[in-house]
Residue, then its C-alpha position, 0 to 999 in steps of 0.5 A: x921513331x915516334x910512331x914506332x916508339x909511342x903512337x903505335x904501341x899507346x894506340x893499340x894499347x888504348x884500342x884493345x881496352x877500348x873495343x874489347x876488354x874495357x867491359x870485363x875489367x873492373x880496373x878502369x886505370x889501364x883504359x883511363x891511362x892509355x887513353x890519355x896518353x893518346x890524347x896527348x900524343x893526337x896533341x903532339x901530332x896535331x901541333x906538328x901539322x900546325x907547323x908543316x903539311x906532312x908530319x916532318x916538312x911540306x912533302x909526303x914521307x915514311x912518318x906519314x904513311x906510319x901514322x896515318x893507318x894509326x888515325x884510321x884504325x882509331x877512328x874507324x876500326x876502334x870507333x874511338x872518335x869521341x872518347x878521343x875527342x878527335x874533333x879537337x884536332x882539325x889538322x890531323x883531319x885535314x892531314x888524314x885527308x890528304x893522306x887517304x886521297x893518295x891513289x896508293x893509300x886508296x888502293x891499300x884502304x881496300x885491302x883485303x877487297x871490301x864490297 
């Protein structure tokens, strides 16, 4: 539910501002209010894997294969790594890691085939 409920919709939110409209709205209060709701949430994620491996214990789950494209996309897609100060979150980096390096989660990085 947190993913469904609050990453996925704020981080896509703050991902439209970010890489396509920040620039043609005079309004800076959208981007400023999505992007500090995804910091806030990036903070809630990072305290969990302070705690636990994966997001909701020490085994890989549904939450983790929920969350992590979400990381991707903000750091990849959006180029959003310093606007979202992704640096302070070293355990969702090492997170991500782990969660990249699963053989599926390689083959479905590479969907559709990228040369």
């Amino acid at each position: 539910m947190f993913q469904m409920g609050g990453a996925g919709p704020i981080f896509g939110q703050f991902g439209f501002f970010h890489k396509f409209a920040s620039k043609e709205i005079e309004d800076k209060r959208p981007y400023e209010r999505y992007q500090n709701e995804s910091k806030r949430l990036l903070g809630v994620i990072n305290a969990q894997l302070e705690k636990t491996e994966y997001i909701v214990g020490d085994e890989y789950s549904i939450a983790d294969l929920a969350l992590w494209p979400w990381i991707r996309t903000l750091t990849g897609f959006y180029d959003a790594s310093t606007e979202l100060e992704m640096s302070k979150h070293s355990n969702i980096d090492a997170w991500y890691k782990k969660c990249i390096a699963r053989p599926a989660s390689e083959k479905s990085a590479n969907i559709p085939a990228k040369d």
